[in-house]
C-alpha positions in Angstrom: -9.9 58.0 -2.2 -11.5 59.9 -5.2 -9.5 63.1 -7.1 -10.1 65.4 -10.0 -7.3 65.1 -13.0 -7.7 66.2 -16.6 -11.3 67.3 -15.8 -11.8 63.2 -15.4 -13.3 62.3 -11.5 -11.2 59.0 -10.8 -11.4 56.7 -7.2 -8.1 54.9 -6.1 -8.5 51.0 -6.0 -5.0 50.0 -5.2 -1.7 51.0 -4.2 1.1 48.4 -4.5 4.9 47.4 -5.4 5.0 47.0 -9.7 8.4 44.2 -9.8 8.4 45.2 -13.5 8.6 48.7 -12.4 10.5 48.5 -9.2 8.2 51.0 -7.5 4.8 51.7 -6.2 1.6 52.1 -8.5 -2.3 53.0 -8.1 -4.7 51.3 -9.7 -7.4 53.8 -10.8 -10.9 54.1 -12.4 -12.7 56.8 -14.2 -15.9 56.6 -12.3 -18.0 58.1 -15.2 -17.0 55.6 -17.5 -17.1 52.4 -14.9 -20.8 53.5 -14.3 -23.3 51.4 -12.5 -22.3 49.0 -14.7 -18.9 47.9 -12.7 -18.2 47.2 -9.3 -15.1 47.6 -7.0 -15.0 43.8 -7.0 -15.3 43.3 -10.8 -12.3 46.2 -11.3 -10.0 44.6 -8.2 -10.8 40.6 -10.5 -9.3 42.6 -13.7 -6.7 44.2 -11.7 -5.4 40.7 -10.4 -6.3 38.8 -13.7 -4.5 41.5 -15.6 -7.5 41.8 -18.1 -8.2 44.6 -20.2 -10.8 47.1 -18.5 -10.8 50.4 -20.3 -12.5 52.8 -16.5 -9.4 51.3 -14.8 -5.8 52.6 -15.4 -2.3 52.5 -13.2 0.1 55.5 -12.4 3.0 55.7 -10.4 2.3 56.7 -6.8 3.8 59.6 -7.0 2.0 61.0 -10.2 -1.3 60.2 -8.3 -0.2 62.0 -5.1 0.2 65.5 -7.7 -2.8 64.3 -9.1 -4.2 64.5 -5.4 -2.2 68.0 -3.6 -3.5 69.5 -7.5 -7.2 68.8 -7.0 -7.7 70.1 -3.7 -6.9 73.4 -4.5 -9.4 73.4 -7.0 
């Protein structure tokens, strides 16, 4: 799933329960900056290995959803 926020084109990797949270997140990328030079796999192995990647970020579920509903109206 990609959407539009902030003038920044991201694409949804993830959606699952945060226990530090206690609630559902996305894990996100900013496609521009992931490039060519970073794959789905690569992001999803940071993801899991909780490593740094600056293209790939996590929001609540619902704050994406906005992000979502706002960028189709655009």
């Amino acid at each position: 799933m990609a959407f539009e926020e902030g003038g920044v084109d991201w694409m949804a990797l993830a959606v699952e329960w945060d226990t530090g949270l206690e609630g559902v997140v996305v894990w996100h990328c900013d496609v521009d900056m992931a490039g060519e030079d970073l794959d789905e796999e690569e992001m999803d192995l940071a993801r899991t290995e909780g490593l740094g990647l600056a293209p790939l970020e996590c929001s609540s579920a619902a704050e994406v959803q906005s992000w979502i509903k706002e960028s189709r109206f655009r």
